[in-house]
C-alpha positions as a printed Julia matrix, in Angstrom:
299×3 Matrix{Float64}:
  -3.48   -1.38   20.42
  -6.77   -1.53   22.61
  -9.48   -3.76   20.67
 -12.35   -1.89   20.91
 -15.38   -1.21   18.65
 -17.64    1.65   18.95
 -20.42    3.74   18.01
 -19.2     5.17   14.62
 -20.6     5.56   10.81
 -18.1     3.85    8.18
 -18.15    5.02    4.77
 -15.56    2.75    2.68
 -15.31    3.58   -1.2
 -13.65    0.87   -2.47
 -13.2     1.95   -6.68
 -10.07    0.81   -8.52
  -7.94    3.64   -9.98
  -7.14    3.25  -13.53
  -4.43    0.82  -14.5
  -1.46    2.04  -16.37
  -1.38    1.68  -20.05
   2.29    0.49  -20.17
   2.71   -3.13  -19.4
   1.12   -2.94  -16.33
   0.32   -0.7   -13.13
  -0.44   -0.22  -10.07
  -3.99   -0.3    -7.55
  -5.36    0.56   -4.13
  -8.4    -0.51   -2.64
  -8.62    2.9    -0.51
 -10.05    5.72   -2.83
 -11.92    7.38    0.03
 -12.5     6.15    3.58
 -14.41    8.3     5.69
 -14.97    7.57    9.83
 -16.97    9.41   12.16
 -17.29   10.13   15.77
 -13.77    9.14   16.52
 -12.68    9.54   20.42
  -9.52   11.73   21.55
  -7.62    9.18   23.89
  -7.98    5.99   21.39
  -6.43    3.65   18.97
  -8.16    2.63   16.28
  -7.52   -0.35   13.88
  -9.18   -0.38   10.35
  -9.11   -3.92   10.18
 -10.87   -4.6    13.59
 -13.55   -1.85   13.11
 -14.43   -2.32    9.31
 -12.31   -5.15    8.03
 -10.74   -2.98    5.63
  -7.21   -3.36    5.22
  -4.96   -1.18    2.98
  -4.15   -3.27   -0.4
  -1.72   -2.56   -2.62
  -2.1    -4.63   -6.53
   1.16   -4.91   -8.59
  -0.28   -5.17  -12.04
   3.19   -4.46  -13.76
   5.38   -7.13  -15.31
   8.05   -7.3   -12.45
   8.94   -7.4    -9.05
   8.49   -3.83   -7.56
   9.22   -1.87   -4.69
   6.38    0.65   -3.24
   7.12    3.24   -0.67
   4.01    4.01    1.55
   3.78    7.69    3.0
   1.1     9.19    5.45
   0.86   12.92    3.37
  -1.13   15.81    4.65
  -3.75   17.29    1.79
  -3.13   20.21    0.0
  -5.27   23.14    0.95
  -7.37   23.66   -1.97
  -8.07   19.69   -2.32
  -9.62   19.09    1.23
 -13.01   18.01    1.5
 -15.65   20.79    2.46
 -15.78   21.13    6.37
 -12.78   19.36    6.83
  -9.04   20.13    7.99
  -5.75   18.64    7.4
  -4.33   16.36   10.11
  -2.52   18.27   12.62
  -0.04   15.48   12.33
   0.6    12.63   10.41
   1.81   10.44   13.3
  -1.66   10.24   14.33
  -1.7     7.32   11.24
   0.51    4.18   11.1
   1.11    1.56    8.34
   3.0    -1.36    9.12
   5.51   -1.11    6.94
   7.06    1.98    4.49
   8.48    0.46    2.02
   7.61   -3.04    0.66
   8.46   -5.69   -2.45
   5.34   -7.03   -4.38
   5.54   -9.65   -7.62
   3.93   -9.5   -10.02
   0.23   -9.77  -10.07
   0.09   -9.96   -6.14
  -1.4    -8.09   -3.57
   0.06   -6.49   -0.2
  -2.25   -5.79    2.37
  -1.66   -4.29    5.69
  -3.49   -2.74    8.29
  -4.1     1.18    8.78
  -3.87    2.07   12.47
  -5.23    5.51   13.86
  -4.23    6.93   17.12
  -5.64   10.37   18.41
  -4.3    12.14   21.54
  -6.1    12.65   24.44
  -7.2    16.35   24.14
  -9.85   18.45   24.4
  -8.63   20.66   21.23
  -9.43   17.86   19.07
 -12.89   17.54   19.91
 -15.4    17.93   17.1
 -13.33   18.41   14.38
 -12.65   17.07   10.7
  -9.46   15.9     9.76
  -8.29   14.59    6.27
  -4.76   12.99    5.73
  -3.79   11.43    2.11
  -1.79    7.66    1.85
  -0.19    7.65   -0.97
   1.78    4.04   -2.21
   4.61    5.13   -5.01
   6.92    2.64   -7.08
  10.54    2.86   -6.0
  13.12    3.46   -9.51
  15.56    0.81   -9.23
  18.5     0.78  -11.02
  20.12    3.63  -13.66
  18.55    5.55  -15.98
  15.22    7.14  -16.07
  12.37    5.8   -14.54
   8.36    6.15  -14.63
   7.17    6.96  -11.59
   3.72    5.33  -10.65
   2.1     6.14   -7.96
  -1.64    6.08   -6.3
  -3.63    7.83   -3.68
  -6.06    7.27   -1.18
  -8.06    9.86    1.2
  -8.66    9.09    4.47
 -11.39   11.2     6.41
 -12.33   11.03   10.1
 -14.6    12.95   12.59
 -13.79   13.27   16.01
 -16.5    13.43   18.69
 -17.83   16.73   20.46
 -17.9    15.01   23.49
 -15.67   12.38   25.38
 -17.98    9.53   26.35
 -16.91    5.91   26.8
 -16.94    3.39   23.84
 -20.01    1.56   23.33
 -19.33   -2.1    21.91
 -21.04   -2.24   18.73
 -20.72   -5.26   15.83
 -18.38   -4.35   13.5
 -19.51   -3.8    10.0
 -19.75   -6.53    7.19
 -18.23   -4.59    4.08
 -17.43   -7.26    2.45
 -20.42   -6.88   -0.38
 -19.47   -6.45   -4.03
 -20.67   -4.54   -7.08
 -19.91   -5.58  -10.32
 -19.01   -3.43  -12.72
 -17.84   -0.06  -10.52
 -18.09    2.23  -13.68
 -21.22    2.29  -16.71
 -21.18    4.88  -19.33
 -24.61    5.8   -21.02
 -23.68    7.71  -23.96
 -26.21   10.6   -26.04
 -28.6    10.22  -24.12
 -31.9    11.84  -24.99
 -33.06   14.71  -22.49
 -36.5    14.44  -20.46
 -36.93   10.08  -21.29
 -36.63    7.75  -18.23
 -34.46    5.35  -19.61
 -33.04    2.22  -17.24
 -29.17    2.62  -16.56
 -27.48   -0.57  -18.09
 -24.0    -1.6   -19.01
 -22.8    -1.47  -22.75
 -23.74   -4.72  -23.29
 -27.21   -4.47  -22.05
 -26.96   -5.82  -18.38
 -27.83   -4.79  -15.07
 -25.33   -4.18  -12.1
 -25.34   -6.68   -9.74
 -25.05   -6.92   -6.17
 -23.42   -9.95   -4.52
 -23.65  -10.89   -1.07
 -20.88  -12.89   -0.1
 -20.84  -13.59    3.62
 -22.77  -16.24    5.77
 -25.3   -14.16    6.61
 -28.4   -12.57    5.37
 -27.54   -8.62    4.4
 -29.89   -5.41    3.91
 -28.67   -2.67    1.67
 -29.6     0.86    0.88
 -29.03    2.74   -2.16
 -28.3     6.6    -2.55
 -27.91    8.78   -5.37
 -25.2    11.5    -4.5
 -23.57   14.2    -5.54
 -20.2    13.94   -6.68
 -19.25   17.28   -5.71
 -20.45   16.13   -1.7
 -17.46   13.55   -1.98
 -13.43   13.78   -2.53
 -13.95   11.23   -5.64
 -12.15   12.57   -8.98
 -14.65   13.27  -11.25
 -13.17   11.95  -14.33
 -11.39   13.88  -17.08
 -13.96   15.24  -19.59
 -16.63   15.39  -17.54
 -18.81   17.23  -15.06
 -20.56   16.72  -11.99
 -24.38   15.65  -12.3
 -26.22   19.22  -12.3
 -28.72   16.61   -9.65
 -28.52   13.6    -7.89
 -32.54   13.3    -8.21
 -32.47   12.11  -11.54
 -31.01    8.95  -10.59
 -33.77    7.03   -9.5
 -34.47    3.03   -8.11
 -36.77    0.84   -8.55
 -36.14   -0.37   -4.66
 -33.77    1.9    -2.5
 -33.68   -1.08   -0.27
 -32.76   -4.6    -1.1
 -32.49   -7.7     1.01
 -29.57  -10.38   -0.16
 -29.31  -13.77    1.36
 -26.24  -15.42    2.42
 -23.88  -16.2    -0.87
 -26.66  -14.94   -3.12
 -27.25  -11.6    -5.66
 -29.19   -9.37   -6.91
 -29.81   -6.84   -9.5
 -29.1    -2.69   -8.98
 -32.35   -1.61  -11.12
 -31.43    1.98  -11.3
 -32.77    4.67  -14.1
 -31.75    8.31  -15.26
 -34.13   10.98  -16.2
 -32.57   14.48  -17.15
 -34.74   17.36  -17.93
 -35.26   18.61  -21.47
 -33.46   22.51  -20.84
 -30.98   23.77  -23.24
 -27.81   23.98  -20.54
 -28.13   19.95  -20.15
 -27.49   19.26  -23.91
 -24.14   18.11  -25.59
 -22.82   18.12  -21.66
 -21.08   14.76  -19.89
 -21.89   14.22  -15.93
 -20.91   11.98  -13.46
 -23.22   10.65  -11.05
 -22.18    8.65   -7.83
 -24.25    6.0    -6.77
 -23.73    4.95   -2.87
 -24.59    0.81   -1.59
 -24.17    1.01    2.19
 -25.14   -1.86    4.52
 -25.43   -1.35    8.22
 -27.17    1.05   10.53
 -25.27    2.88   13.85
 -22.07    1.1    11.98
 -22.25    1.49    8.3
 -20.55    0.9     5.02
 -20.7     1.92    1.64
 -19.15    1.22   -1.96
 -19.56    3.82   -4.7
 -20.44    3.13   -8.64
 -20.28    5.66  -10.99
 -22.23    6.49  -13.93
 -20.74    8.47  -16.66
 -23.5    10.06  -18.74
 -23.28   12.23  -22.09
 -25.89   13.98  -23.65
 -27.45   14.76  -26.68
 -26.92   17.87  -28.61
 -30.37   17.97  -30.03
């Protein structure tokens, strides 16, 4: 493995996938991981670029066994513009098949290697990891399982790696998830947990961090929009008070965000999903999603 940093964008989602309702379940920290400008010819560790290694939580009550696969997408689930991996050797994971207690969590690293050719050269690939619980013993089983999408860009052009700082992802947001339910259409109201709070931002590094928030369209992004509802008909009507915050070293801050949906028939008795993006970085970014589960009025 060559340690090298370069000249890429990160975008890490980091949201937790709903625990299971019996006794326990199961988590990954990789919901969607996007890279660009990739070069053919390299190896590429996710833990020496973005200091994102793979986790896998065992929230059940026992010991289990997870088996770790490297999965190309199905064809009607890739993300717009992109391609599945030619092949899934391009991706390694330490280890296939692992034993977690309970309550702990296994982390490894996720190691991508593309082959020197010119074929590969400005395209999109998308490959699934997927961490399933192994049945032991007779009888019939539940099966739990989670997925994660990983998403990388190669380069047009073959050029030498830059050394670049590797991005600080290590920023929290707290909760991941508000729902704002009937909501009246065309009032600005300010987007606030159930219990009346803002979400915060916490900086937990040594170092002074900048931030920028986006408003985005679920549709734009492999995230599941949640069962029942829709995606946001616009990302403009999430709105901040400051698109750009500045966090000192251990400190937080407030996300003051607000949500103003036109008064029009087709928006009433309706439930979106808007994404909200927090990425820190420039040339070498990263980002952690929150979404915001609205319902509407009827009248």
């Amino acid at each position: 493995m060559k340690k090298i940093t370069i000249f890429v964008s990160f975008v890490f989602i980091l949201l937790f996938f709903p625990e299971f309702s019996c006794a326990g379940g199961l988590k990954m920290n990789y919901a969607e991981v996007l890279i660009q400008n990739l070069q053919i010819g390299s190896d590429y560790s996710m833990v020496e670029m973005g200091n994102l290694p793979l986790e896998i939580t065992n929230k059940y009550y026992k010991d289990i066994y997870i088996q770790l696969e490297v999965l190309k997408p199905n064809i009607k689930k890739l993300k717009k513009d992109f391609e599945p991996i030619p092949d899934t050797g391009w991706i390694n994971i330490n280890k296939n098949i692992v034993k977690i207690l309970p309550k702990e969590t296994y982390k490894t690293d996720v190691k991508i290697s593309i082959p020197d050719n010119v074929e590969f050269l400005g395209k999109k690939y998308h490959v699934l990891i997927r961490s399933t619980v192994k049945p032991q013993g007779k009888g019939i089983s539940l099966v739990l399982a989670v997925q994660g999408n990983l998403l990388f860009s190669v380069a047009p052009v073959k050029k030498s790696v830059s050394k670049q700082p590797c991005v600080d992802i290590g920023f929290l947001i707290n909760p991941l998830r508000i729902e704002l339910d009937n909501i009246q259409l065309g009032k600005k109201i300010e987007i606030l947990t159930s219990d009346g709070k803002k979400a915060i931002l916490k900086n937990p590094s040594n170092k002074k961090m900048k931030f920028k928030l986006y408003s985005l369209d679920p549709k734009d992004t492999v995230m599941k929009i949640e069962s029942g509802y829709e995606a946001c008909p616009s990302p403009d009507y999430l709105t901040f008070k400051r698109e750009e915050i500045s966090i000192g070293k251990g400190r937080e801050k407030p996300i003051e965000m607000f949500l103003e949906i036109p008064d029009k028939p087709e928006y009433k008795g309706k439930r979106f999903q808007f994404l909200v993006s927090v990425s820190t970085g420039t040339a070498t970014s990263g980002s952690r999603y929150l979404r915001v589960l609205v319902s509407t009025a009827k009248e």
